[in-house]
C-alpha positions in Angstrom: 86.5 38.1 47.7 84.4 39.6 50.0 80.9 40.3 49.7 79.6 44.0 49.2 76.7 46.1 48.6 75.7 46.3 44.9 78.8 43.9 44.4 78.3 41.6 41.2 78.7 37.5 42.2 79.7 35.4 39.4 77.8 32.4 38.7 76.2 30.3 36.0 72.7 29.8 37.4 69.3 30.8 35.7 69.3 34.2 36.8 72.6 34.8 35.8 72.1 33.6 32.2 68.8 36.0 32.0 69.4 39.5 29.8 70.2 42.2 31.8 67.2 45.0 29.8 65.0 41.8 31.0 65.7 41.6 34.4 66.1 45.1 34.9 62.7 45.5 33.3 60.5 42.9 35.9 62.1 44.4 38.8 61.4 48.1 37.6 57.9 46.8 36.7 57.7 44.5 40.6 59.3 48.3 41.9 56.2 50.4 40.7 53.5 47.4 41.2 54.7 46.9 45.3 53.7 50.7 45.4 50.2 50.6 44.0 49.3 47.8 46.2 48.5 48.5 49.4 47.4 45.3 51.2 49.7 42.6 53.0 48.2 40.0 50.5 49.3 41.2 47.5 52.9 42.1 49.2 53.1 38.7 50.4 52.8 37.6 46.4 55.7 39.9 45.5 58.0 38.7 48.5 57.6 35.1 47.5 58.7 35.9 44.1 61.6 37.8 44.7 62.4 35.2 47.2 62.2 32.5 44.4 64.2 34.6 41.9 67.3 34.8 45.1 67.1 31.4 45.7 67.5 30.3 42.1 70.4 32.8 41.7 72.2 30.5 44.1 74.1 33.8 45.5 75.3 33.0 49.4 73.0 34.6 51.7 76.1 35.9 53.7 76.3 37.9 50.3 72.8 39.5 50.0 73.1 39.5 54.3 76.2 42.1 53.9 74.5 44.3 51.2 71.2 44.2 53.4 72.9 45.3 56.7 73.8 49.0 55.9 69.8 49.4 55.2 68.5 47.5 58.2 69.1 51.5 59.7 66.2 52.5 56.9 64.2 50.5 57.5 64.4 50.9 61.2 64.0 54.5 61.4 61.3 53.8 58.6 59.4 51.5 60.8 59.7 53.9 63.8 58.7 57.2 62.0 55.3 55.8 60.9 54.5 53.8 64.4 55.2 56.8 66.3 53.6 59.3 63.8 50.7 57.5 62.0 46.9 58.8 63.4 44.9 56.0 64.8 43.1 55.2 68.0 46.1 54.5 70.6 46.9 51.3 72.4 49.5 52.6 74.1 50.8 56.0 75.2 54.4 56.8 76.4 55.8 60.5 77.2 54.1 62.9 73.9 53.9 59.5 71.5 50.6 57.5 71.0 51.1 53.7 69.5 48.0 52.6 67.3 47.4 49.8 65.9 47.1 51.5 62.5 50.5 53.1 62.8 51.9 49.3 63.9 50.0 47.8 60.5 51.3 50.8 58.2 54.9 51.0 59.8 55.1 47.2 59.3 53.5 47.5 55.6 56.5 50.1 54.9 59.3 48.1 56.0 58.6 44.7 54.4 58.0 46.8 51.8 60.9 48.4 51.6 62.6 44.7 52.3 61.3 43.0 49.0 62.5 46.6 47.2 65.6 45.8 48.6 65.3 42.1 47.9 64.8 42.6 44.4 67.2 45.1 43.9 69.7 43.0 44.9 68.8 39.8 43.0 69.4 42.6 39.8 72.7 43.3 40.7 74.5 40.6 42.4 73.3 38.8 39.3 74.3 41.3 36.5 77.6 42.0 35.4 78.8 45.6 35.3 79.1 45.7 32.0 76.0 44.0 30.7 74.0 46.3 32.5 75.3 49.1 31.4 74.6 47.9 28.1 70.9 46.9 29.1 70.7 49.8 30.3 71.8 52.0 27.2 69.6 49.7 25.3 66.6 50.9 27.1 67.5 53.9 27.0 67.4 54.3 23.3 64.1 56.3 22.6 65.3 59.2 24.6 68.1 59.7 22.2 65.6 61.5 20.3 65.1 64.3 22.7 69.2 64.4 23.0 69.5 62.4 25.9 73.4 61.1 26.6 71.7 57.6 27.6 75.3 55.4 26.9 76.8 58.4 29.1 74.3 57.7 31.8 73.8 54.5 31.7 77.7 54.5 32.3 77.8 56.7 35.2 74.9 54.8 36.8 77.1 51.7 36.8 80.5 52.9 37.9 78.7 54.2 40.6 77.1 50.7 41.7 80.6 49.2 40.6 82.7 51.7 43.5 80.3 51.2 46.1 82.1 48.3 47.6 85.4 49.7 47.1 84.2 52.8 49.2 83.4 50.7 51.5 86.1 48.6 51.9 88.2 51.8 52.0 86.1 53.2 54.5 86.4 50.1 56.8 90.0 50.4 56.4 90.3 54.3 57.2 88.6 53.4 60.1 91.0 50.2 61.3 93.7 52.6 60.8 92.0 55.5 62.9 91.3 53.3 65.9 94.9 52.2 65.8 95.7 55.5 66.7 93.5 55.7 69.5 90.5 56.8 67.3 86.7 56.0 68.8 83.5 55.6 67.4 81.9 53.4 69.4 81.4 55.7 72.4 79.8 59.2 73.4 77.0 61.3 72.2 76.2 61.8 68.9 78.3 65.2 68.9 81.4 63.4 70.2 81.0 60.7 67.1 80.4 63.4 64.5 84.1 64.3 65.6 85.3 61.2 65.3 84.1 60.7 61.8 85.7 63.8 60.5 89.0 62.2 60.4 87.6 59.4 58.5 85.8 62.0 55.8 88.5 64.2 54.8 90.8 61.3 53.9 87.3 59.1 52.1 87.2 62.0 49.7 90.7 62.2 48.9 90.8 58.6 48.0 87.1 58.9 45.9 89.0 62.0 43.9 91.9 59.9 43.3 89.9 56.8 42.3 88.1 59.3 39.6 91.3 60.5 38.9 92.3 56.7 37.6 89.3 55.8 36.4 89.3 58.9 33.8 93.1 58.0 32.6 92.4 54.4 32.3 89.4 55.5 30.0 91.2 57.8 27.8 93.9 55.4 27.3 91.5 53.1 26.2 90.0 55.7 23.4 86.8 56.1 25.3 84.9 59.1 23.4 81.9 59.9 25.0 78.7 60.2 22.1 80.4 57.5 20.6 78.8 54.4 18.8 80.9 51.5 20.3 80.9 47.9 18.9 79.9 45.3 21.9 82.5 42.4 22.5 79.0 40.0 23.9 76.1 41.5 21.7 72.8 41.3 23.9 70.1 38.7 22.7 66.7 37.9 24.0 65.8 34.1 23.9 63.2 32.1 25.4 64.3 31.8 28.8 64.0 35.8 28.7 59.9 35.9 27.3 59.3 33.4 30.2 60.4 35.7 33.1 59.1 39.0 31.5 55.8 36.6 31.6 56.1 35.0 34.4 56.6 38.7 36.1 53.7 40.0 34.3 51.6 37.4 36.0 53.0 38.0 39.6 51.9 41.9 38.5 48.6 40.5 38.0 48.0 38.5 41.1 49.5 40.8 43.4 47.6 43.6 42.6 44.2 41.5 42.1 44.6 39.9 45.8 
């Protein structure tokens, strides 16, 4: 199998065994802390965490490595935006752009920060199975039901979506092997020239997406899926003890990260 953004890896370590509403719950909580901290110390706290939580998922870094690599991009053209934009007194000046050493602390701030987001995003998902987020997810979602909110409808859509990621990708990858076989390049030229060459690849992307949908909506209905249906769960979600540890053992990295 080959690894893919958003891509679930099966495995029995601690991570894995967690509840899905609980791990989706620290890293929304780690997600909304990393942006009301604005100081390298109390980012540092929230890296080392989400490191700890990958490395106990025992997930292969070649894994989290191909799922990281469409975003390094991001973060690049994150990184380059605020050192070329942000005020500050200038070091450096080349052409109409001034370098400060406040847009160099602020453009780095951004992208690590946007790393561990990424990070932890990741440890969610490569750890989750599709279907037990989902149901986390639903779970959470309950309240809103009140105000007639389809929350099992989204909380579906929000998974299938994570689920076809990779196989858009791997599509994609192979629309693109057969393109260059017939003399196809996107490697070369201005960007002009390589918006040409990707229209090829496009049209045919779509086609395959609708025709995925297509499936995907006939495999349901064959299955009796009703949508604002109650449905019975084959693995029933339970909290235990190992789940009241992380939320917390979360709520103290919260603490410390926005206290340092």
């Amino acid at each position: 199998m080959r690894p893919a953004i958003a891509q679930y890896y099966p495995g029995d370590s601690v991570i894995h065994r967690l509840d899905a509403r609980a791990k989706f719950v620290s890293v929304t909580a780690v997600a909304v802390a990393l942006f009301l901290r604005d100081s390298f110390a109390g980012l540092a706290v929230f890296a080392v965490a989400t490191a700890v939580a990958y490395m106990l998922s025992g997930v292969p870094a070649v894994w989290f490595w191909r799922g990281f690599r469409p975003l390094l991009w991001l973060i690049a053209l994150t990184f380059l935006t605020q050192l070329l934009f942000a005020p500050g007194e200038p070091f450096f000046s080349w052409w109409v752009f001034d370098f400060s050493w406040q847009g160099l602390r602020f453009a780095s701030f951004l992208s690590l920060r946007l790393l561990v987001l990424v990070l932890a995003g990741s440890v969610l998902t490569l750890t989750t199975a599709p279907l037990a987020l989902t149901d986390g997810l639903a779970w959470l979602g309950r309240p809103l039901r009140r105000l007639r909110v389809p929350t099992d409808e989204l909380a579906l859509m929000v998974t299938i979506a994570l689920r076809f990621i990779p196989t858009l990708l791997v599509e994609l990858e192979q629309i693109m092997r057969a393109q260059r076989a017939r003399g196809a390049d996107f490697s070369h030229g201005g960007p002009i020239r390589r918006g040409k060459a990707l229209l090829p690849v496009l049209i045919p992307l779509f086609v395959l997406s609708f025709r995925r949908a297509d499936e995907l909506a006939l495999a349901m209905e064959a299955r009796c899926y009703r949508p604002g249906v109650v449905r019975s769960r084959l693995h029933p979600l339970h909290v235990d003890a190992a789940d009241a540890v992380l939320l917390a053992l979360t709520a103290a990295v919260i603490a410390v990260g926005l206290i340092v």
